[in-house]
C-alpha positions in Angstrom: 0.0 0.0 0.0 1.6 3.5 -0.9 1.8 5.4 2.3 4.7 7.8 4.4 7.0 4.7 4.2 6.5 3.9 0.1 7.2 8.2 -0.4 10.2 7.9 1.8 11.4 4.9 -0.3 10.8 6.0 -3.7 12.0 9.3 -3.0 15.6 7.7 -1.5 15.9 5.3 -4.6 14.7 8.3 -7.1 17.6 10.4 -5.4 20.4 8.3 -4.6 19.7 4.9 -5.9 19.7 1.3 -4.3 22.0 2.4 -1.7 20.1 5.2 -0.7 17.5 3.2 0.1 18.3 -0.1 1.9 19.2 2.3 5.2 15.5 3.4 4.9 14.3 -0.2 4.1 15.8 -1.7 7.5 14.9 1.4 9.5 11.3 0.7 8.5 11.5 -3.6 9.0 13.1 -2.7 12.9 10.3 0.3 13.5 7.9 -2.6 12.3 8.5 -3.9 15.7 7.0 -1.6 17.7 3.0 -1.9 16.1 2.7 -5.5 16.6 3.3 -5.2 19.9 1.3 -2.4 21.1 -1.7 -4.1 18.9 -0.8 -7.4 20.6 -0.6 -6.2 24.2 -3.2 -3.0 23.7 -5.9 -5.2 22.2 -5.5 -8.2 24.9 -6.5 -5.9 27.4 -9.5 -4.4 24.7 -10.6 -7.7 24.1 -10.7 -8.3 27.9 -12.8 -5.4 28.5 -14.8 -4.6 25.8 -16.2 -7.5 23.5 -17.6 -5.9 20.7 -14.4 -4.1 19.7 -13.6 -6.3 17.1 -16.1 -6.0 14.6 -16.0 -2.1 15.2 -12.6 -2.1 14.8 -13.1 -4.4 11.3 -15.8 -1.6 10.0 -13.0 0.9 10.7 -10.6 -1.1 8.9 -13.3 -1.1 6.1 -13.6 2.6 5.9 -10.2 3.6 5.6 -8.9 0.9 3.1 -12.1 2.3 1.5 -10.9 6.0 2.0 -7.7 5.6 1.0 -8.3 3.9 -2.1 -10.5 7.0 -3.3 -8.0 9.5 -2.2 -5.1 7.3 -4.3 -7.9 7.4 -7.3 -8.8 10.7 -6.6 -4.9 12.2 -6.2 -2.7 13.8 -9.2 0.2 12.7 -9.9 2.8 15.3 -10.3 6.5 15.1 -11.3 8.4 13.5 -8.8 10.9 15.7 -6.9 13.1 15.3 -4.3 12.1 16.1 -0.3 16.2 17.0 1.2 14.4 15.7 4.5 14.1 12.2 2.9 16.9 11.9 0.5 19.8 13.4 2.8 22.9 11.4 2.1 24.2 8.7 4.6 23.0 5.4 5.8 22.6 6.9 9.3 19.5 9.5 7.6 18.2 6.5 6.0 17.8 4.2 8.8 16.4 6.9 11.0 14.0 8.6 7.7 12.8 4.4 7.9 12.0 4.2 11.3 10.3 7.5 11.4 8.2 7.2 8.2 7.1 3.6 10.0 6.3 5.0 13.4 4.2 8.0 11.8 1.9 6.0 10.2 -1.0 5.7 11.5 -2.1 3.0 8.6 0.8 0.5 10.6 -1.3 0.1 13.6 -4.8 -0.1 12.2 -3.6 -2.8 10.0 -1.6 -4.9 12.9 -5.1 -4.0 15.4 -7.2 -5.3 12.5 -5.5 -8.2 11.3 -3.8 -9.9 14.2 -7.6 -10.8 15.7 -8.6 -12.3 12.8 -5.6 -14.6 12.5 -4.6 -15.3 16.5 -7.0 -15.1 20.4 -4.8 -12.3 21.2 -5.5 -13.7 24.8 -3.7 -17.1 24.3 -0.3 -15.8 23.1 2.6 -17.5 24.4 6.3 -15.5 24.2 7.3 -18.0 21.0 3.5 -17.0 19.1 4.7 -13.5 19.9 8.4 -13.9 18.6 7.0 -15.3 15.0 4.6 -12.7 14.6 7.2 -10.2 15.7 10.1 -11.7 13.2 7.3 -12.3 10.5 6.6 -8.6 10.9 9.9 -7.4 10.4 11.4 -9.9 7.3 8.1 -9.4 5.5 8.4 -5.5 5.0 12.1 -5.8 5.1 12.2 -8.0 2.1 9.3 -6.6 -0.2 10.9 -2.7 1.0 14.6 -4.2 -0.5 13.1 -5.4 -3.2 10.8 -2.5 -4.1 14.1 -0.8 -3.6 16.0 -2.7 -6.4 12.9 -2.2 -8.4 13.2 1.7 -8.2 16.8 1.6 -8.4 16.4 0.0 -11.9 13.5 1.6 -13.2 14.0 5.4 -12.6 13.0 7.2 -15.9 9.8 4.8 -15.8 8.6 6.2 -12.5 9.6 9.9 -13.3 6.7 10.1 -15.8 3.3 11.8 -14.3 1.2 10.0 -16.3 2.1 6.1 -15.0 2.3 7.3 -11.6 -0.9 8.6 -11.9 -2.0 5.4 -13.7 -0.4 3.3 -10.6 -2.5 5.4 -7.9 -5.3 4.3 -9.8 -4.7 0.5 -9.8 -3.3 1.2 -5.9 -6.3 2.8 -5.4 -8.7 0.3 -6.7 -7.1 -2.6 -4.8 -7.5 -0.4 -1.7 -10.7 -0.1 -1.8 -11.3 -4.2 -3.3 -9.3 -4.5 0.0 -12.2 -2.8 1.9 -15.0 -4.9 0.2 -13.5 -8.2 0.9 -13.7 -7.2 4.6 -16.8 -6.2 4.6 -17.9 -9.3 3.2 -16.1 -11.3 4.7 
């Protein structure tokens, strides 16, 4: 999903390359860390208290895939340019540009407090079950963030035209929102 942490990317491997933007793509797989966790522990305790919370929390998850799917459609898509915030030079700026973008997203912890429910009984976790999820959370966006990386690194001029980025925040966009309707649904 294109979000704080995709920008950050794109804009490191548009500026500097590959090795721009592995810094950034570790600083985001270690910030990972942090959302699991609070969803794991935070929504125990929810769970414990309040038992309706979950399918509230799913109709929220509903509106914002659904939201942010129309504001990917619905968004132009100018040149890209550089941000000097995001693109400074050094791994150092990368890494910490990573685990910012991460922890400033507020689309992290709705997707860790939405999904994790539906997969685990947040109330029977043992410290392993917690371990997996937490390494699982980390390699996953670690890997797909170095290869999205190598991807941009290779495939520059491609990117740098306004009208296939604005044709890929339309396709993001619809999947966002398909995203939406199969939770609903589901």
């Amino acid at each position: 999903m294109p979000g704080p942490v995709w920008v950050a990317l794109t804009a490191r491997a548009l500026s500097g390359g590959f090795a721009a933007a592995w810094p950034l793509a570790i600083g985001v797989a270690l910030g990972d860390l942090i959302w699991p966790l609070a969803a794991i522990f935070g929504l125990s305790w929810v769970v414990s208290v309040y038992g309706g919370f979950m399918d509230a929390l799913a109709w929220a998850a509903v509106g914002v895939f659904v939201v942010m799917g129309v504001a990917l459609i619905r968004k132009p898509a100018p040149p890209l340019g550089t941000d000097s915030r995001m693109t400074r030079p050094g791994m150092w700026a990368g890494f910490a540009a990573g685990v910012a973008a991460v922890m400033g997203n507020p689309k992290a912890i709705l997707f860790y407090m939405s999904v994790l429910p539906g997969f685990f009984d947040l109330t029977r976790l043992t410290a392993t079950d917690i371990a997996a999820i937490l390494a699982i959370s980390a390699i996953v966006p670690a890997v797909g963030n170095i290869s999205l990386a190598l991807f941009l690194d290779r495939a520059r001029r491609l990117l740098a035209s306004p009208r296939r980025l604005r044709r890929l925040n339309i396709t993001s966009g619809v999947l966002l929102i398909c995203v939406g309707l199969v939770i609903a649904l589901t």
